[in-house]
C-alpha positions in Angstrom: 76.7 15.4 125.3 76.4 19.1 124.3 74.6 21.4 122.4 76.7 23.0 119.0 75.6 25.7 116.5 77.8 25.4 114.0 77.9 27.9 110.6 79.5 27.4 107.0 80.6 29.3 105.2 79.7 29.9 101.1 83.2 28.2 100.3 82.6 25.3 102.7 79.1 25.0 100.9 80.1 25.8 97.2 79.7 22.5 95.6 77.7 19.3 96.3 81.2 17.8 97.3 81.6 20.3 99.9 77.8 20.0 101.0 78.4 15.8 101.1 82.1 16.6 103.2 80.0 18.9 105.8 76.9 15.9 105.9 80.2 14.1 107.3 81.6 16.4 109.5 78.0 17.0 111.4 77.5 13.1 111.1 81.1 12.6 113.4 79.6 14.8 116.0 76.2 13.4 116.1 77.8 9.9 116.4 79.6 11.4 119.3 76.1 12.1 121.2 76.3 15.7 120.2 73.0 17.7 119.6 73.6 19.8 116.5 72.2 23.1 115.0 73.5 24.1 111.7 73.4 27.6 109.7 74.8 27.8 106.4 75.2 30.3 104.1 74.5 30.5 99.8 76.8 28.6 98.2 80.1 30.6 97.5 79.4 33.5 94.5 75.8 32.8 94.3 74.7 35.5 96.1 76.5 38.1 94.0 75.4 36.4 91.1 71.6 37.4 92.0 72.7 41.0 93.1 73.9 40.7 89.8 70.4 39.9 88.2 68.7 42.5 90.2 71.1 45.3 89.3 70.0 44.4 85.4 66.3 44.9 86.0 67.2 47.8 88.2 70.5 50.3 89.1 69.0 50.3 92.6 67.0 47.1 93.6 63.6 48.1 95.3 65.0 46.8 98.9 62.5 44.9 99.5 61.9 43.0 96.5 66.1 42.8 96.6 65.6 41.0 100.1 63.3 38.2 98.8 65.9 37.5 95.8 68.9 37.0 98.1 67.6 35.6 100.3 67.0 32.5 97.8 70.5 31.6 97.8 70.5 30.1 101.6 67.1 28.1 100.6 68.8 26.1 98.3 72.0 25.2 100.4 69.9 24.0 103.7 67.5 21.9 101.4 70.9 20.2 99.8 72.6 19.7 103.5 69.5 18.2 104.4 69.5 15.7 101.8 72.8 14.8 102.4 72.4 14.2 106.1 69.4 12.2 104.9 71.5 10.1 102.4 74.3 9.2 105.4 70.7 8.0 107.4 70.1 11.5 109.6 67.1 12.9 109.9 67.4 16.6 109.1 65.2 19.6 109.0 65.5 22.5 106.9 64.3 26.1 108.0 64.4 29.2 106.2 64.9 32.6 108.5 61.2 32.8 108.7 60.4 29.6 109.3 62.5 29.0 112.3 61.1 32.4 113.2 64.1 34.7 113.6 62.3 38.0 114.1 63.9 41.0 112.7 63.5 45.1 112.2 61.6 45.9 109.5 65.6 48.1 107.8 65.7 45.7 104.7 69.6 44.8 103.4 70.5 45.3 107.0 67.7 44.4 109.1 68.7 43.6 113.0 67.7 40.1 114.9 64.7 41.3 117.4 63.4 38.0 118.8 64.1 34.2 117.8 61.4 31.5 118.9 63.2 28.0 120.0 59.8 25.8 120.1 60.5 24.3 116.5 64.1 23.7 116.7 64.2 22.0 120.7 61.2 19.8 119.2 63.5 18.8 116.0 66.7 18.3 118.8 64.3 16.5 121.3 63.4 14.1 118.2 66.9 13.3 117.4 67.1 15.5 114.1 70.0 18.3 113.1 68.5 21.3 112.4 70.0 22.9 109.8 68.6 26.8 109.4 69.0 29.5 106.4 71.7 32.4 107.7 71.4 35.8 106.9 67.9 36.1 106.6 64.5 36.5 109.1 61.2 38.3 108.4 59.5 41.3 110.2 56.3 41.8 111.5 54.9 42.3 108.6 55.9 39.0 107.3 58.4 40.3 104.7 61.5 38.7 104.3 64.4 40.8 105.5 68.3 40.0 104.9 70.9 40.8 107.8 73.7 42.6 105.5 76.9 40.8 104.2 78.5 38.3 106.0 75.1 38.2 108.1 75.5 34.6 108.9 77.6 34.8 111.0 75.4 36.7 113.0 72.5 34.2 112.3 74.9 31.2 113.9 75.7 33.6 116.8 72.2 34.7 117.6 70.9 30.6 117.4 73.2 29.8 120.1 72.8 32.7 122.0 68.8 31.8 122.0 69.2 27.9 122.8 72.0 28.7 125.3 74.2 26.3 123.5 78.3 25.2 124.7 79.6 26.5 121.8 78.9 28.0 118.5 81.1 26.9 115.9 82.5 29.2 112.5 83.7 26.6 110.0 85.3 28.8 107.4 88.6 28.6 104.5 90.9 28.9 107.5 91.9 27.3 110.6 91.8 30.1 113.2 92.7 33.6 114.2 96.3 34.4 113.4 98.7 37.0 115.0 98.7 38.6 111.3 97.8 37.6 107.9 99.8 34.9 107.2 99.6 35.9 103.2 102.0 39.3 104.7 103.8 37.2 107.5 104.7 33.7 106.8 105.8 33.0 110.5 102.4 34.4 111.7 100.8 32.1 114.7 97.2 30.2 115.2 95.8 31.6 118.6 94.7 29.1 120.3 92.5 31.2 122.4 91.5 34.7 122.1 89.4 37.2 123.9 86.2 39.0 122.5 87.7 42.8 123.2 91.0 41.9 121.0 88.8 39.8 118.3 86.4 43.0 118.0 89.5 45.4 117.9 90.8 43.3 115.4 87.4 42.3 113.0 87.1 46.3 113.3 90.3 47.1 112.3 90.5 44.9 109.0 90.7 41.2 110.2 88.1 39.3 107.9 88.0 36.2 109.8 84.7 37.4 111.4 81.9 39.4 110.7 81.9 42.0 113.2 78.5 42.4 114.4 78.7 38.4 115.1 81.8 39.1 117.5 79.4 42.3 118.8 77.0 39.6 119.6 78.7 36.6 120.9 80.3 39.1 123.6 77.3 40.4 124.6 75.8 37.4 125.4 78.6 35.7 126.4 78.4 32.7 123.7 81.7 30.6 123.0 83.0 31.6 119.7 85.6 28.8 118.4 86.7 29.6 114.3 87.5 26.4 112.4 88.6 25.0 109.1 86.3 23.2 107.2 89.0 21.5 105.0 91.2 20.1 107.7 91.0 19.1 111.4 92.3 21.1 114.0 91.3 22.8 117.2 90.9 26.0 116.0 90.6 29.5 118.0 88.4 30.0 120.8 87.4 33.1 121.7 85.4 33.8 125.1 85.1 36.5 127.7 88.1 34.6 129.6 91.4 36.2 129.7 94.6 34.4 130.3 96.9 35.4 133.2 98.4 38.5 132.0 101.9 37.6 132.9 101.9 34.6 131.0 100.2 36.1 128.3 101.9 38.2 125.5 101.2 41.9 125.8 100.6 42.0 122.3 98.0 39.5 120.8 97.7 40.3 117.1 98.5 43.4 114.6 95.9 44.2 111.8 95.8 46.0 109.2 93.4 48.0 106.3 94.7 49.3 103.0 91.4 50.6 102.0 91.9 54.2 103.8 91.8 57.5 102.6 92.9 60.6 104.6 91.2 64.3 104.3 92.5 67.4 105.8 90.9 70.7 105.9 93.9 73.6 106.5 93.6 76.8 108.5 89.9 76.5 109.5 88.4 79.1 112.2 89.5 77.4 115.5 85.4 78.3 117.1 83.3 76.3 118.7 81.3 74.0 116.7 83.6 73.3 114.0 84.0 70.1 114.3 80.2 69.3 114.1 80.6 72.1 110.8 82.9 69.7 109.3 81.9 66.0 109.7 77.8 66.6 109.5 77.9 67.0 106.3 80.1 63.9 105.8 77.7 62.1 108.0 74.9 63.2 106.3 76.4 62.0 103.1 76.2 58.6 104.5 80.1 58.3 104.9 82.1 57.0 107.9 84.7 58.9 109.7 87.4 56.5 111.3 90.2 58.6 112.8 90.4 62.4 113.7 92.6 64.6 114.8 92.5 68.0 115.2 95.5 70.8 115.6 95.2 74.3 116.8 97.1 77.2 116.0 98.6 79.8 117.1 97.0 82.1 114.9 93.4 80.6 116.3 93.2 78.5 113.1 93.1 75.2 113.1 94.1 72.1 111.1 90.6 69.4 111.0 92.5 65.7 109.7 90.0 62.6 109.3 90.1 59.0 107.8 87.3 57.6 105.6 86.9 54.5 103.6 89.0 54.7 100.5 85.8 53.9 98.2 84.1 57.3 99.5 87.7 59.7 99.3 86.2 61.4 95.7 82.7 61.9 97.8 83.9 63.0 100.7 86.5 65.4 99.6 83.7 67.0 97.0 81.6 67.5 100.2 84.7 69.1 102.5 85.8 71.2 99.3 82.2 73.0 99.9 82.7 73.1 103.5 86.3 74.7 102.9 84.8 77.5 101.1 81.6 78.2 103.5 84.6 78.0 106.4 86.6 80.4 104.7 89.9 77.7 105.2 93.1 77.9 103.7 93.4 74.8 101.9 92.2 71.3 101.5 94.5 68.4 101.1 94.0 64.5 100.9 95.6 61.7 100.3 94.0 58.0 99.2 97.3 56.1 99.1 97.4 55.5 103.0 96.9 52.3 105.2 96.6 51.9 108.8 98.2 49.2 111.2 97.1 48.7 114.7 98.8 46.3 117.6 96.1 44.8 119.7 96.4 43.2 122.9 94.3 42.7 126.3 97.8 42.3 127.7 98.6 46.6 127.4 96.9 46.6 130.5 99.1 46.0 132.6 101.9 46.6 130.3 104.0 50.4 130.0 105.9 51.3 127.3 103.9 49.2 124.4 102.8 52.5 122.0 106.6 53.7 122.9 107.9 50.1 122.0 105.4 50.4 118.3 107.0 54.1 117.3 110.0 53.1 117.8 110.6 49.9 116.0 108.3 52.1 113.3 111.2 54.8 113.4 114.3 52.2 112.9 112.0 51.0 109.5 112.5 54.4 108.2 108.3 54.9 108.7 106.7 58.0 108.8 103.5 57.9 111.2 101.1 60.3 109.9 98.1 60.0 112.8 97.6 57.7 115.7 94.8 56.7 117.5 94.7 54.5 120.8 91.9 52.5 123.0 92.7 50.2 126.5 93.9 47.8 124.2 95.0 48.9 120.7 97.3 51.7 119.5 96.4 52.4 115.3 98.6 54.5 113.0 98.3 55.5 110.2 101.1 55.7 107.5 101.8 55.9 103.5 100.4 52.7 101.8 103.8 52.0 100.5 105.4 51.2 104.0 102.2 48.8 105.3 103.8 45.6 104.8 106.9 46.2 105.7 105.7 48.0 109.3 103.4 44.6 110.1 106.4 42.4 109.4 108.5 44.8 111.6 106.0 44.7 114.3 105.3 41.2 114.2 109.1 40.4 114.9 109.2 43.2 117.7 106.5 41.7 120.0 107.6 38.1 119.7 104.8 37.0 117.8 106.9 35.0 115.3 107.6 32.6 117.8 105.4 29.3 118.1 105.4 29.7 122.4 103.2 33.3 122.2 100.4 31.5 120.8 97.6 31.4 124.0 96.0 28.7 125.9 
């Protein structure tokens, strides 16, 4: 018998068919012996419909009172799971954030788990109920309902089984697993059967949107089993642990990801003095703007060339702010460019592995693809290239490293 925390999604919860097909699903493991915790999230579009209502009162919901009217949307899909598990002769217990007494920060829309009390939920296991618990939600010290940001059930799952030291905590979402790519840009892309939290981190990080990345941020902290599985069909599904295969039999490349929604800034012919760097990307900071990549080129003329990435959404913002910072600077020119994407090849297996960034530019170069910027960790190598090329560069690369073939997929 173990312990599971499993999580579902808003599609795997967005109608009372759905909710009735998950009462099953839980009901098959508890028949099994298994103790089960389960988070859900609002049904699927419900919780933009009440940012919706919100945003017609006010053009900037009060953040509190905006955290007490999301939050609403879980309340109503544990109260239906509940029923349902009730109606196929469980007994279930429903717990908002609060209730179950997941202690958060008191930074509302994006409030951080502090503390999470077990008493309630081991008495509900210890009676032989499923305990099925509001994600995305908790309350601060104050007692004021706070919201963990988008996606922050994940997170909630994580955290539950993190706290009850359970054997596995479970993501049922709308697919089956981790994939070596997108499967919508590669059709032979491959199901991972296993993969690590470093490579699901680089790759939730670098545009994979099978996870909520402070969830994967989580689980690898505290070392909680992560597996990632389809609520519409049966399957094993990917596992993701702190366990890495032998790197011999394990391909050097794991997965390639991808994000479309970059936008690149350059400032030309800037001073090349200390403290220019810090000149340039304060403000942008300030602004409340993320800087992904950066790379910076010196002259010989003691000028230098200051490039940087940012999210596509903030390009008209952000290049406002650096057309300022040109003039105070006394710069040449600035330049950007919002039609880029970037592609990165992750893998635990570059380790021990030479040759794998060499391998990338050059099966980049026989495309015909002009790299614009690259950026490498222990275990990724990103580049950054004109939008246009994107697909045809993760198809390329898929083919390169093998990973169209069934026999790379791990475990």
């Amino acid at each position: 018998m173990a312990l599971y925390v499993q999580k579902y999604g808003g599609t795997s919860v967005g109608t009372v068919e759905r909710i009735q097909a998950v009462a099953e699903k839980i009901k098959r493991f508890r028949d099994q012996g298994h103790d089960i915790v389960v988070v859900v999230s609002a049904m699927s579009g419900e919780t933009n419909r009440l940012i919706g209502l919100a945003k017609e009162i006010q053009e900037t919901p009060d953040p509190r009172e905006y955290d007490v009217l999301v939050s609403t949307g879980e309340q109503v899909t544990i109260s239906l799971l509940s029923m349902a598990l009730k109606s196929l002769g469980l007994d279930a217990r429903s717990y908002t954030g609060a209730q179950v007494r997941i202690k958060t920060d008191s930074s509302h829309t994006k409030a951080r788990i502090e503390d999470i009390q077990t008493d309630l939920m081991r008495q509900d296991l210890g009676a032989g109920r499923v305990v099925v618990v509001a994600g995305f939600q908790g309350m601060d010290d104050d007692g004021n309902i706070t919201t963990l940001g988008r996606g922050g059930s994940d997170t909630t799952g994580v955290a539950l089984a993190a706290a009850l030291k359970a054997d596995e905590c479970q993501i049922y979402t709308d697919v089956d697993g981790v994939y070596t790519t997108d499967p919508r840009v590669v059709e032979r892309a491959q199901r991972l059967d296993k993969i690590t939290f470093e490579e699901m981190l680089e790759m939730a990080s670098l545009g994979s949107k099978v996870l909520q990345i402070r969830s994967v941020e989580f689980a690898g902290k505290y070392k909680v089993p992560l597996r990632v599985l389809s609520s519409f069909q049966d399957g094993g599904g990917t596992l993701i642990s702190t366990e890495e295969e032998d790197t011999v039999e394990k391909p050097i490349i794991s997965g390639i990801a991808f994000n479309r929604d970059e936008a690149k800034l350059t400032l030309l012919g800037v001073p090349d003095l200390p403290g220019v760097a810090s000149r340039i990307l304060a403000p942008v900071s300030d602004a409340n703007i993320e800087v992904d990549m950066i790379v910076q080129n010196v002259a010989a003329d003691q000028t230098t060339d200051f490039t940087f990435t940012v999210h596509r959404n903030d390009y008209d913002k952000a290049f406002a702010i650096l057309k300022e910072i040109n003039a105070m600077l006394g710069g040449r020119e600035c330049v950007g460019d919002n039609k880029i994407a970037k592609v990165s090849i992750v893998g635990v297996g570059m380790r021990s592995h030479a040759g794998v960034a060499s391998k990338m530019f050059t099966t980049l170069a026989d495309e015909n693809i002009n790299i614009q910027m690259i950026s490498t960790s222990e275990i990724k190598v990103s580049v950054v290239m004109s939008e246009k090329y994107m697909e045809l560069a993760v198809r390329a690369l898929h083919s390169a490293f093998d990973l169209d073939k069934s026999d790379t997929v791990t475990g």
